[in-house]
Structure formats: C-alpha cells, structure tokens
C-alpha positions as CSV (number, residue, x, y, z in Angstrom):
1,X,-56.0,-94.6,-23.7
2,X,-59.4,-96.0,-23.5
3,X,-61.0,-97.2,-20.0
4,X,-63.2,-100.4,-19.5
5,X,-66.1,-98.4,-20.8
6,X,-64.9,-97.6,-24.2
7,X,-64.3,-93.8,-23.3
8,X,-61.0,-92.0,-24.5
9,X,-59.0,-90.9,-21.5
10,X,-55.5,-89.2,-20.9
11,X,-53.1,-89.8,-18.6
12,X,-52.3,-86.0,-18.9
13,X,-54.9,-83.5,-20.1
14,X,-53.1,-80.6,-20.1
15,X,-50.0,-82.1,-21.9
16,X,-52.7,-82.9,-24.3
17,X,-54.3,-79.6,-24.8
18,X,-50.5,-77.9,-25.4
19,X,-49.8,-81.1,-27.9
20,X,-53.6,-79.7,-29.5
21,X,-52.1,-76.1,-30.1
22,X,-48.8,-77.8,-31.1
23,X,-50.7,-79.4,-33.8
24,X,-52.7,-76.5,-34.6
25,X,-49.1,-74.6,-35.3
26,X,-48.0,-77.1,-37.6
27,X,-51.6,-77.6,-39.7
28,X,-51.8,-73.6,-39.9
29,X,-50.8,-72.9,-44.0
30,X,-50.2,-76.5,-44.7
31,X,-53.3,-77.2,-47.4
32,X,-52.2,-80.9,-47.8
33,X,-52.4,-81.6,-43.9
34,X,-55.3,-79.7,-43.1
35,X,-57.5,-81.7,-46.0
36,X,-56.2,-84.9,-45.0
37,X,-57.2,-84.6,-41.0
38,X,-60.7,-83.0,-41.9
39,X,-60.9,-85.7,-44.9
40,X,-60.4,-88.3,-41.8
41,X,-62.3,-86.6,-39.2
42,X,-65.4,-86.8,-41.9
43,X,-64.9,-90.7,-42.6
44,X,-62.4,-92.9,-41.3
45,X,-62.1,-91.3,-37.9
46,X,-65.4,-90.2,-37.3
47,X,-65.5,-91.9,-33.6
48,X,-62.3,-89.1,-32.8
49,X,-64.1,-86.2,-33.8
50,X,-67.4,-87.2,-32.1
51,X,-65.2,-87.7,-28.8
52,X,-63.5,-84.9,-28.6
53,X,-66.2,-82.6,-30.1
54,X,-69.2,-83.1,-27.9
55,X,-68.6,-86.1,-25.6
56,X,-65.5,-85.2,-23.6
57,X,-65.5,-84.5,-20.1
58,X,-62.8,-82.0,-20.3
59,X,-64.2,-78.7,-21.8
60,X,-60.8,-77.5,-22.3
61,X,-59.8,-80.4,-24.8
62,X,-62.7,-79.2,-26.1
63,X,-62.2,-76.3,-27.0
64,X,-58.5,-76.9,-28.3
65,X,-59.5,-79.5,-30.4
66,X,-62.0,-77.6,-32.0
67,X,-59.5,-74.9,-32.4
68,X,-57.2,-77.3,-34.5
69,X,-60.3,-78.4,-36.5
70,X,-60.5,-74.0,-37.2
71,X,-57.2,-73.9,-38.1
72,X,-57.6,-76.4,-40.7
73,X,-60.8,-75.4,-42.0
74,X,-59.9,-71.8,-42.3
75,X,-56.7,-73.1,-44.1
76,X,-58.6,-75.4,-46.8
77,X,-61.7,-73.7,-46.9
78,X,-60.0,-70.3,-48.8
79,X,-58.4,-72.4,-51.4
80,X,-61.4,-74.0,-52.1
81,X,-63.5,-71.3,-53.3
82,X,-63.4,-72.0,-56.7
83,X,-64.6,-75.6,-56.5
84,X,-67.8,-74.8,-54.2
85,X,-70.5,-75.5,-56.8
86,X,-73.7,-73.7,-57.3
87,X,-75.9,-74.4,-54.3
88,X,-79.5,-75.9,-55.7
89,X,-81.3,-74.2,-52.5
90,X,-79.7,-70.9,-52.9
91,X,-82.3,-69.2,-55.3
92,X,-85.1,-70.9,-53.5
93,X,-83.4,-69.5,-50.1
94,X,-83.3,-65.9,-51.6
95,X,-86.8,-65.8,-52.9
96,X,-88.2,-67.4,-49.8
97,X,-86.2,-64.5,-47.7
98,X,-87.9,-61.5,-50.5
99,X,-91.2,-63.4,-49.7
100,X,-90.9,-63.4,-45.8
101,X,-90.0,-59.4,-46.2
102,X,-93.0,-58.6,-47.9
103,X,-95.4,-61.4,-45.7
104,X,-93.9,-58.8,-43.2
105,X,-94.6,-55.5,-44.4
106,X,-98.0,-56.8,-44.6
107,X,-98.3,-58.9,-41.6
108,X,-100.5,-55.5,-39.6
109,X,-104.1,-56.2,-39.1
110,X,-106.2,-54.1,-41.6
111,X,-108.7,-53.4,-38.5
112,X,-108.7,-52.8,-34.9
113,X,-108.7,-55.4,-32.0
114,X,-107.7,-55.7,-29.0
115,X,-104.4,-57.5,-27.6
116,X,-106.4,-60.7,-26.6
117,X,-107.9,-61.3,-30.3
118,X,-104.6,-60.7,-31.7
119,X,-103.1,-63.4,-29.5
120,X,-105.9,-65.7,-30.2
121,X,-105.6,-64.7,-34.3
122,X,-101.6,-65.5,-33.8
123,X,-102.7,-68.7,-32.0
124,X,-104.4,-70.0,-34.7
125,X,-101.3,-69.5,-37.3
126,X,-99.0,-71.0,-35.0
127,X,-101.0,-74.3,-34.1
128,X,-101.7,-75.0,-37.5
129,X,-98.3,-73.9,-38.1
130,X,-97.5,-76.3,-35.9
131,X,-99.9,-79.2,-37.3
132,X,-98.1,-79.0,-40.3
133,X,-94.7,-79.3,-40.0
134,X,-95.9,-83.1,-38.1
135,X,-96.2,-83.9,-41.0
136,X,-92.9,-84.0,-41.9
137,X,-90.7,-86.8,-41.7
138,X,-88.2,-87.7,-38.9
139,X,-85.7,-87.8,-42.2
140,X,-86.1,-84.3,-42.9
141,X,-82.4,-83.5,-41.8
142,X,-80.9,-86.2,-43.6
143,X,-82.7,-85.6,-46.9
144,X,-81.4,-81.5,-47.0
145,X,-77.9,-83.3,-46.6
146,X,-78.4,-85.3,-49.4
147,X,-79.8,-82.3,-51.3
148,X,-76.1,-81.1,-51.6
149,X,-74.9,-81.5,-55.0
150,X,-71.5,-82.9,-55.1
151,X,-70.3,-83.1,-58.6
152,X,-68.1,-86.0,-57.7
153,X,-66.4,-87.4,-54.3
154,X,-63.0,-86.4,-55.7
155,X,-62.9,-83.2,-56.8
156,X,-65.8,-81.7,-54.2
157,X,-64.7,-79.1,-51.3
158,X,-63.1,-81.6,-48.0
159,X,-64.5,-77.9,-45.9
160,X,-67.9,-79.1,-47.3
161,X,-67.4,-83.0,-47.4
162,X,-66.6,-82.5,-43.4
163,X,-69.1,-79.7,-42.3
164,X,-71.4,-82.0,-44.0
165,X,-70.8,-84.4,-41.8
166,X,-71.1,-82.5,-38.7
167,X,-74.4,-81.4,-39.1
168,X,-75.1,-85.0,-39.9
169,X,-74.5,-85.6,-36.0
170,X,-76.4,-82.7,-34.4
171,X,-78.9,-84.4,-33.4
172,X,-76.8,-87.3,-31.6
173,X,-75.6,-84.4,-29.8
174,X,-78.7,-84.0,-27.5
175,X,-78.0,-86.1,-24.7
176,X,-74.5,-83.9,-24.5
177,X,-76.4,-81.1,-23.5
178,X,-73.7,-80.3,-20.7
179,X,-70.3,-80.5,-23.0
180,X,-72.0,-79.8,-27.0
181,X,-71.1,-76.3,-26.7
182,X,-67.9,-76.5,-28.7
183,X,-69.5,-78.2,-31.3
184,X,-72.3,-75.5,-31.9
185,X,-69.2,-73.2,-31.5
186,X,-67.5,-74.4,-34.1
187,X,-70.8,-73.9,-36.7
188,X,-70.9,-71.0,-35.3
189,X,-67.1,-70.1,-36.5
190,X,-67.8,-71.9,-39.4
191,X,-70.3,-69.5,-40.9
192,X,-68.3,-66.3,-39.8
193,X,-65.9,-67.2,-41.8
194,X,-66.5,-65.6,-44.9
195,X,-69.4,-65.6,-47.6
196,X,-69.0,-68.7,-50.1
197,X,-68.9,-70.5,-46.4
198,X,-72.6,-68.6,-45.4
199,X,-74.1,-69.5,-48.8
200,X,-73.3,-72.9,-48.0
201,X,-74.7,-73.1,-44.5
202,X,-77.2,-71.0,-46.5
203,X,-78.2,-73.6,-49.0
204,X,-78.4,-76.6,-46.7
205,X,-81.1,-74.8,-44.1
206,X,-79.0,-74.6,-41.3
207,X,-81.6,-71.9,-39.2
208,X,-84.6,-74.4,-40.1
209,X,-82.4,-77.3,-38.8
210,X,-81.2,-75.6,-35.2
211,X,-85.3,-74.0,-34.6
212,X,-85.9,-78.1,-35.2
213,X,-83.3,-78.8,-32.9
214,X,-84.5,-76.1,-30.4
215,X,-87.8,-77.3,-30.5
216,X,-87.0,-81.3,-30.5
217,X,-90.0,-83.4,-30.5
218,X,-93.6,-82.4,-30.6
C-alpha cells in the first residue's frame, strides 16, 4: 500500500521479505520469468525498482529485493552470452589501460627534488587535470549510455537492457545516501559475475562514472 505521500509501505515487512525469497525460489532457472521481471523493472515498472532499490526505509527489503533482482540476472545473463555484441569502447578501453601502464613506468622524475616540489609538480597536473574535465558536459553519463550499440530492441541482452538502466539512475541516487547501498551492491554483484558481464561494465566506463559520482560537483 501507498501512504498520503506517495511512498510504498507494508502492512508487514517481514512477511514481505520471506514472500521476496519466495519469489527469488521460483525465478531461480526459469529464463522466461527472470527476462520478463528485469524487462519490467527496466521500463514499465521503473517506479518499483527505484523504491525498493535505493529509497526504502527498510534495509532488509532492500537487500531481498535486490537478491531476487541477482537471482534473475544471474539466470538470464548466462544464456545470453552469445547475443552480447561487440562493445565499441572495448578496444579504446584496452589501449587506454596499455597506455596508463607505460604513463606509469615512466611517471619517476628524471631528477632529484625534494617532497615539497613534487607535491607542487603533482599539483599542477591535477588542477589542470581538474580544469579540464569542467569542461565536460553535465550529459556525460547519458551520452556513454547511449554509446551502447544495441543492434535492435528485440533481440539485444534484457541483463544489458536493465543494467542499462540502472546506471541511468545513479545519480538520482544521491540524496539516498543513507539506504543506496543495495543498489551499488548490486553493480557490484553485477560485475563479479563473470567476464562477458565485466567487458560490459567495461565498455560503458563504469570506474570513470563512480570517481564522477565520488567527486559530485566541482
């Protein structure tokens, strides 16, 4: 039920959680089901998954929601493999990584100075580090999602269509800072999942988008 606010409420929480890892039992193995809620969660009922994601009071509903949303993407995801299509970014990612390693092995300074000059020379890079990415747009995070190349909305991965659209929403998340956890959690489970799911999270900047996040505005 929802009270005079708007906000989703129940008249028995932890009735709800078990009815949560009820669910979860039944979408475990079932590849129909399990594409069909994260389908829904992604479009039709994204207002669900952003209440009971990040903006419920209860941390334990949380937590078991987010389990069933793992059960289903661990189910769909591994069948899906084969239909992930070849990630623009992901050469651009790898050469940027070979690039960093060698800016590394070559980052020592070719001549003595003391700790204070260093900081001051590291200064430097980092405020004009700094100065530059202002320059980029407040669109930034929307334009890497649009940077993922769907061959066509029916045949392209729901695990991607809906992880998609949660990093859409990370930055609505902000103001949740006290109940978001499960949401970064479930990124977090997301990527540990196995490789093809990596290369995505891979492709679409995911480590540029949470420092920006981090960071917030400046």
């Amino acid at each position: 039920i929802r009270d005079r606010y708007g906000v989703l409420r129940f008249r028995d929480p932890n009735f709800t959680k078990q009815w949560l890892l009820y669910l979860a039992s039944i979408y475990n193995g079932h590849v129909p089901a399990c594409k069909s809620l994260l389908h829904k969660l992604a479009t039709t009922h994204r207002r669900y998954f952003n209440e009971l994601t990040y903006e419920h009071e209860d941390s334990g509903i949380r937590s078991t929601f987010v389990d069933l949303v793992l059960v289903a993407l661990n189910t769909v995801s591994r069948h899906e493999y084969d239909l992930f299509p070849p990630f623009k970014n992901e050469e651009c990612f790898q050469k940027e990584m070979e690039n960093k390693s060698q800016r590394k092995e070559t980052s020592e300074f070719p001549y003595d100075v003391s700790d204070k000059e260093k900081g001051l020379l590291y200064g430097g890079a980092i405020a004009k580090r700094k100065q530059k990415e202002k320059q980029l747009s407040s669109e930034k995070e929307k334009q890497i999602i649009r940077q993922i190349p769907f061959e066509s909305l029916s045949n392209h991965p729901t695990s991607i269509e809906f992880m998609t659209y949660v990093i859409s929403v990370m930055e609505n998340t902000r103001k949740y800072s006290k109940s978001f956890h499960q949401y970064f959690r479930l990124i977090k489970e997301y990527i540990m999942m196995g490789h093809q799911e990596r290369r995505f999270m891979a492709s679409i900047e995911i480590v540029d988008l949470l420092v920006d996040y981090y960071m917030g505005q400046y």
